[in-house]
Structures are given as structure tokens and as C-alpha cells.
C-alpha positions in Angstrom: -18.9 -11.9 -13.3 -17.9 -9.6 -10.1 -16.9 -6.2 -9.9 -14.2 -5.2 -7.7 -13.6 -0.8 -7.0 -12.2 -1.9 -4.1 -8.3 -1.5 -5.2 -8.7 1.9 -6.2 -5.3 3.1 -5.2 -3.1 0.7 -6.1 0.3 1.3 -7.5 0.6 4.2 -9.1 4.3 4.1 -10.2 6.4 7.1 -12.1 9.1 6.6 -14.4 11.3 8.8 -12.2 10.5 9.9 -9.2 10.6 13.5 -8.5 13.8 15.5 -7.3 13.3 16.8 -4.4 11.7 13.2 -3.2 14.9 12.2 -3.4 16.9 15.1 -1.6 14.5 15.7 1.3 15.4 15.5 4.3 14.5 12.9 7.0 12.5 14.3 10.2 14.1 15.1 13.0 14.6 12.3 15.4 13.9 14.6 18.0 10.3 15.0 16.7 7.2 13.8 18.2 5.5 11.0 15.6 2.9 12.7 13.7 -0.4 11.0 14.7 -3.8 11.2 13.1 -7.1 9.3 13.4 -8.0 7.5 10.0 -11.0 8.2 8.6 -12.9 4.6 7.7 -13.8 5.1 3.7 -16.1 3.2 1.6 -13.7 0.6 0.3 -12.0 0.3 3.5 -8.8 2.0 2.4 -7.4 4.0 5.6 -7.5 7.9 4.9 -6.2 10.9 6.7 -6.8 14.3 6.7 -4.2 15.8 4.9 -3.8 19.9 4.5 -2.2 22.1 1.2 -0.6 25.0 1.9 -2.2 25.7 5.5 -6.0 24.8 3.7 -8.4 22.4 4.5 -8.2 19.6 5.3 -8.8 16.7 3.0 -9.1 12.8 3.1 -6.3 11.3 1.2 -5.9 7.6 1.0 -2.4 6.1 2.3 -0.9 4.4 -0.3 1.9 2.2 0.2 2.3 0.9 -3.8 2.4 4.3 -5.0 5.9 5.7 -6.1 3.9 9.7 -6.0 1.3 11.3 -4.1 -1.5 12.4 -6.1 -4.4 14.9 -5.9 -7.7 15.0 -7.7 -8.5 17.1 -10.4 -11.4 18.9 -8.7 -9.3 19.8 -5.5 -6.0 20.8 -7.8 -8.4 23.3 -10.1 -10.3 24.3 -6.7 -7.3 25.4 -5.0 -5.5 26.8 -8.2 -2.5 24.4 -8.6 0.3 25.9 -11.1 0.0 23.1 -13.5 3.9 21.7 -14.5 4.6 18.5 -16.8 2.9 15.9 -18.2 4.4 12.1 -16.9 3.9 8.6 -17.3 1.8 6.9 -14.8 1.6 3.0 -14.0 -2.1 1.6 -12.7 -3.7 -1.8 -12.4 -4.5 -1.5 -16.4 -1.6 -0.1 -17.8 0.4 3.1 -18.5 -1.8 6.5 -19.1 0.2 10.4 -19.8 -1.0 12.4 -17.1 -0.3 16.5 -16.0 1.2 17.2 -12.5 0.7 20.2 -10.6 2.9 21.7 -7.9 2.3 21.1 -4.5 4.0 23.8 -2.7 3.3 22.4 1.6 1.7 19.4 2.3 0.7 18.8 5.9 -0.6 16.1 8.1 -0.3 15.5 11.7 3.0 17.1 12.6 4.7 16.4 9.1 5.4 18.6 6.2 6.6 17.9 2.8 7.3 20.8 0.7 7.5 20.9 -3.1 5.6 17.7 -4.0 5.0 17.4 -7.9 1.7 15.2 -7.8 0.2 13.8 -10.8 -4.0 14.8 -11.3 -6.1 11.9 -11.6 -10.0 12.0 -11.4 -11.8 11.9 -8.1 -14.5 9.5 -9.1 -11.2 6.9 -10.2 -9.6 7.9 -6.8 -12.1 7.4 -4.7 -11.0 10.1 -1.9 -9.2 14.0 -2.8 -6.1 12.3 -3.3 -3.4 9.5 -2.6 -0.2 9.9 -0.3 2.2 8.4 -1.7 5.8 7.2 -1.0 7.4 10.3 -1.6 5.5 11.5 1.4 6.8 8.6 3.6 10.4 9.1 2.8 12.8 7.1 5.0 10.1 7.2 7.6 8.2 5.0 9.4 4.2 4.2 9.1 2.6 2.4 12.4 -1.1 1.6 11.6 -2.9 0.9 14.8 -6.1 -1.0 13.3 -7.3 -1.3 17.4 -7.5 2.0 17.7 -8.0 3.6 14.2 -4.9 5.3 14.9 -1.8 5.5 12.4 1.4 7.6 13.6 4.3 8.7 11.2 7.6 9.3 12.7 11.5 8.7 11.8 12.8 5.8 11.1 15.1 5.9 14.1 12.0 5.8 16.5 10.9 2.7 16.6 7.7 0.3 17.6 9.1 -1.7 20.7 7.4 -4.7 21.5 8.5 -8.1 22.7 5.5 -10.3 20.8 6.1 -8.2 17.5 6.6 -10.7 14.6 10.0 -8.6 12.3 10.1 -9.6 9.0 12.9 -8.0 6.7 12.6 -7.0 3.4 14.3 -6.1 0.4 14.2 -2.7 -1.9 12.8 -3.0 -5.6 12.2 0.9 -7.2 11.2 2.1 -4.2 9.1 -1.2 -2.8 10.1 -2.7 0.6 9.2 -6.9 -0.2 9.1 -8.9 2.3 12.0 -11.6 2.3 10.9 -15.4 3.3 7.2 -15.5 2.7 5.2 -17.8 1.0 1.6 -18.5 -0.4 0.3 -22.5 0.1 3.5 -23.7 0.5 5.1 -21.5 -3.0 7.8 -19.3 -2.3 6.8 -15.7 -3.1 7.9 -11.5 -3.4 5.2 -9.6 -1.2 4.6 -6.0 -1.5 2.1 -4.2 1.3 -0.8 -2.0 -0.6 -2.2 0.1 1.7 -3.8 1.7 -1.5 -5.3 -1.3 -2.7 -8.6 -3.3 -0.5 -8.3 -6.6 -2.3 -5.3 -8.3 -2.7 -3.7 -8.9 -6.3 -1.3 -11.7 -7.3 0.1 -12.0 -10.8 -0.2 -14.9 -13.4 3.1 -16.6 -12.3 1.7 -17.0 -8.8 -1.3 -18.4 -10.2 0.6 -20.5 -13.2 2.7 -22.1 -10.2 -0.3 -22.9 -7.8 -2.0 -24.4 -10.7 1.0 -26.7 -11.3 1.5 -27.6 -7.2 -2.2 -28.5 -7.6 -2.8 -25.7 -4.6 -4.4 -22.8 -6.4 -8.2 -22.5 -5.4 -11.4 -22.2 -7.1 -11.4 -19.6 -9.1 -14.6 -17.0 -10.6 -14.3 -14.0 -12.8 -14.2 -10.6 -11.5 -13.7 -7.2 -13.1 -11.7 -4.7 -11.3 -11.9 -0.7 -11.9 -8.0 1.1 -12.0 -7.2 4.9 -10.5 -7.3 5.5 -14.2 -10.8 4.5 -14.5 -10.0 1.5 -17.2 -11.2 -2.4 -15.8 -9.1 -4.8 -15.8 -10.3 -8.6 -15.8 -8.8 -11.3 -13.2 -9.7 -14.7 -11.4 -10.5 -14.3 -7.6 -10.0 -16.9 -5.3 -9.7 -17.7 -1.3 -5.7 -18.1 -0.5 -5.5 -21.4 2.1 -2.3 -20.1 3.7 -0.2 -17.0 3.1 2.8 -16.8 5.3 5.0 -13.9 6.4 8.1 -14.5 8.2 6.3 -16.4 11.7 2.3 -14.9 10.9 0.4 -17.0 8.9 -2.8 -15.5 7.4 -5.8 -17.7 6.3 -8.6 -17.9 4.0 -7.5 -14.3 2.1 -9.3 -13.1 -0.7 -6.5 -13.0 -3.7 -7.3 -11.9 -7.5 -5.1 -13.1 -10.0 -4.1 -10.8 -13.1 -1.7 -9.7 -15.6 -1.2 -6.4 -14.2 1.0 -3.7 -14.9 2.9 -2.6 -11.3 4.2 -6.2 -12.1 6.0 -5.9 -15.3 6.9 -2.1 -14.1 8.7 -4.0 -11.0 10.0 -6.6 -13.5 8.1 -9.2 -11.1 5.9 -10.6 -13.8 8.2 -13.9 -14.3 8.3 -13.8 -10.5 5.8 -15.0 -8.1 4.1 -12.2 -6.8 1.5 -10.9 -4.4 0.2 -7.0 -3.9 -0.8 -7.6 0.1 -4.0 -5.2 0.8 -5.3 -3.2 3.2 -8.1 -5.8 3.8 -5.5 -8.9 4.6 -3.2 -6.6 6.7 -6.5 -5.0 9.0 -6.4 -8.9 10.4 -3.6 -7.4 12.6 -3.6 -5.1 16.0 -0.5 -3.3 14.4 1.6 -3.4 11.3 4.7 -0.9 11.7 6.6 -0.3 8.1 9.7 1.1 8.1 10.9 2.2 5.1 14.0 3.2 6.6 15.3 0.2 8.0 13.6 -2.2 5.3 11.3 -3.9 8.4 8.1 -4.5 8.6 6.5 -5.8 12.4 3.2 -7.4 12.7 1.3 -7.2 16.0 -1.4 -10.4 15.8 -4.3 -9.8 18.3 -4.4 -10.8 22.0 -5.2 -14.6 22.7 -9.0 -13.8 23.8 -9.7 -11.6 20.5 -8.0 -13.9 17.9 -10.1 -14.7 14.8 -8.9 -18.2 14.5 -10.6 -18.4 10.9 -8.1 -15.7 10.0 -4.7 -16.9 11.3 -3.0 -19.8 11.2 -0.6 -21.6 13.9 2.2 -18.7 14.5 6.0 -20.1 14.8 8.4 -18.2 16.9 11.7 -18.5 17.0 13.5 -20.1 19.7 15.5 -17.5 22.0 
């Protein structure tokens, strides 16, 4: 049986998110994209340096399935965090009751966030100091440049222009952009991006479905290890064909499980797959824009194409 830590960050979701998530203000259009160099990290999750109140800085990981940011417990008590309520949080395994401390200025690049509330998980479970979570991407936009190791964070209003872009829309779900007309071997399904998570997940309905189609793949037991530190037990196997919008992605890594950011999203009926960091880094660029509910993929210039990766891409005509 394998053992996955890769998907370390994945989907940490909060019954509510916090207050002032929801009143803060967007940046400034007028502002310069905040741009930082990530930081390669053990599991291949992308990181950036992220400062607290003017100290630091530290590597958090930048998580696109979580609802919160988070911090570790070692860097909350090493910089005296004001501890505040205890919440519910959603992992891979389940639902655990957590503390929060008060995060009173959260920097990186050229963008604050005042008055997060993050919830305090263990380092050794997070893998990096802490997770930056949606509420730190608030109606902006996220470009990761997997080229050039770059990633910039702007406004939604300034966008990524460029003519062989693929633009698939999406849809909101508690907070979730998923990506409208996509499908794995030939089965319609919801996709969520995970830039928390290194392997991709797909729930039992996915699999259930595949299975019937007679297009699921060979499967072998794996194990994988939650931000919460509890395992949770799936079926890996290599995806033929996952399509999004015109891209077509080939031979991805998928594990199959009854996890809980499915039933939280009330996705577990539905077929569903948690898109990772790993399948999206098969790109030049991925821009997501949470503001606009668009996500554009970039595929690689002709000459550096990993055909064993991609599939035939379909444009439209016009």
C-alpha cells in the first residue's frame, strides 16, 4: 500500500467564513500586481513568503481549496497571537474543532490583508508555517507563471491578455470557482483547482461512474496523510484524458476517495475532481480569477510540449 503527504493543504473549509473576509475591500485597480517568486517545497506545493505584522517572512503554501488562511502553531505561539474562538474545520479525513488566533496585517508582495482570523493547525500536518487561503485572494486574481517560478496577485479588473490563452468559465459553490464543461474519459464532471493539494483527488461517484463506462483505470491502494494529521485510505490510478474547456491533460495521477470537502460542497452524489498543483504545473500559465469566475490556461510553446502530457487541443473557430 502507498503513502501519499503530498495533499497536505487541501481543503480546509469553515463553516462560516470570517466577517471581515467578507467586507474587505478589493485592491485598487490602480495598483501594481503584487509579485513574488515561489519557493519550490518538498511536496511541490507553490509557497511564498508571506509577512505578519511587518515580521519575517515565512513560507506559506497557496491554497486554492481552502475557505481560511491558516498559520502553524509554532509560528502563532512564537509571535504571540491573541488566541480568539474555537471553529469547525473541514480536511481530507473529516471535521476536527480547532482555536483561531488574530491575525492583525498579513503581507506579501505588495498586498495586505488586515484582521484575518486563521485557524492553528500543526506544522508537521502543514507542511510549511501556514496556508493562504481564499480569504486572502478575495475577488482578486492569482497568475501562476510555472516558466518562470513567478506568481503575481492583482485585481480582478487587470487582467492576463493573451491571444492563445485557453478561458474556461466557471461557476461559484461556497466560495469554489468549478470549472463549467469539463470532463474526465469522456464523463461529464465539477472540477475544483487545489493549489493546496500535489495529487489530485476525485470522489467515489467519479470512480462509481468510470467503473460503469468501463473507463476507470487500474487501480492500487494508497494512504494519504490530512492537514489534520489523520490518513485517509483511497484507490490511485492514471486518468487517460481529463479535459477542460479546449486543454486536454493526459495520463494524470487521480486518487479516488470518500472525502470530506465533497460532502461539505454537497458534491458527493456529483462527479467530482480536486485538480492539483501537480496536473496544473503541466501548464506555462494558469491565471484564476476569482473575480470574474475565469480561469485561462497557457499550454507550452510548440517546441517544449510534453506530448505524453497533453492531448490534441480544440480551438474554437473565430
Amino acid at each position: 500500500m502507498g503513502r501519499l503527504r503530498a495533499a497536505l493543504g487541501i481543503a480546509v473549509a469553515i463553516a462560516a467564513p470570517p466577517l471581515a473576509a467578507q467586507n474587505r475591500p478589493a485592491l485598487s485597480p490602480d495598483e501594481p500586481p503584487a509579485v513574488v517568486r515561489t519557493v519550490p517545497s518538498p511536496d511541490s506545493r507553490i509557497t511564498i513568503p508571506i509577512q505578519i505584522d511587518g515580521k519575517g517572512p515565512w513560507n506559506f503554501v497557496v491554497d486554492t481549496g481552502s475557505q481560511r488562511t491558516v498559520i502553524s502553531r509554532a509560528l502563532a505561539d512564537r509571535l504571540a497571537l491573541p488566541v480568539r474562538d474555537r471553529v469547525t474545520v473541514v480536511s481530507m479525513t473529516g471535521r476536527a474543532e480547532v482555536e483561531t488566533v488574530a491575525v492583525p496585517r498579513l503581507g506579501f508582495g505588495q498586498t495586505v490583508v488586515d484582521d484575518i482570523e486563521a485557524p492553528v493547525l500543526e506544522g508537521e500536518n502543514l507542511g510549511a508555517a501556514g496556508l493562504l487561503g481564499l480569504d486572502g485572494l478575495h475577488a482578486k486574481r492569482l497568475l501562476l507563471n510555472f516558466r518562470t517560478g513567478r506568481m503575481e496577485i492583482s485585481t480582478s479588473k487587470q487582467r492576463w491578455r493573451d491571444p492563445n490563452a485557453i478561458i474556461v468559465e466557471a461557476r461559484r459553490r461556497k466560495g469554489q470557482l468549478i470549472l463549467l464543461d469539463s470532463e474526465v474519459n469522456g464523463t461529464n464532471v465539477a472540477i475544483i483547482l487545489d493549489t493546496g493539494t500535489s495529487i489530485s483527488v476525485g470522489n467515489i461517484a467519479l470512480m462509481n461512474k468510470l467503473m460503469r463506462k468501463k473507463k476507470a483505470p487500474p487501480l492500487s491502494q494508497v494512504t494519504l496523510t490530512s492537514v489534520t494529521g489523520e490518513t485517509l485510505v483511497g484507490q490511485l490510478g492514471l486518468i487517460d484524458r481529463i479535459r477542460m474547456g479546449q486543454a486536454t491533460l493526459k495520463d494524470t495521477p487521480v486518487m479516488f476517495a470518500d472525502a470530506q470537502p465533497f460532502k461539505e460542497l454537497d458534491l458527493q452524489n456529483k462527479p467530482t475532481l480536486l485538480l492539483g498543483i501537480d496536473a496544473l504545473k503541466v501548464f506555462d500559465r494558469v491565471a484564476i480569477d476569482f473575480g470574474r469566475g475565469k480561469v485561462d490556461f497557457l499550454l507550452p510553446d510548440t517546441g517544449l510540449l510534453d506530448r505524453t502530457r497533453f492531448a490534441a487541443t480544440r480551438r474554437a473557430a473565430g
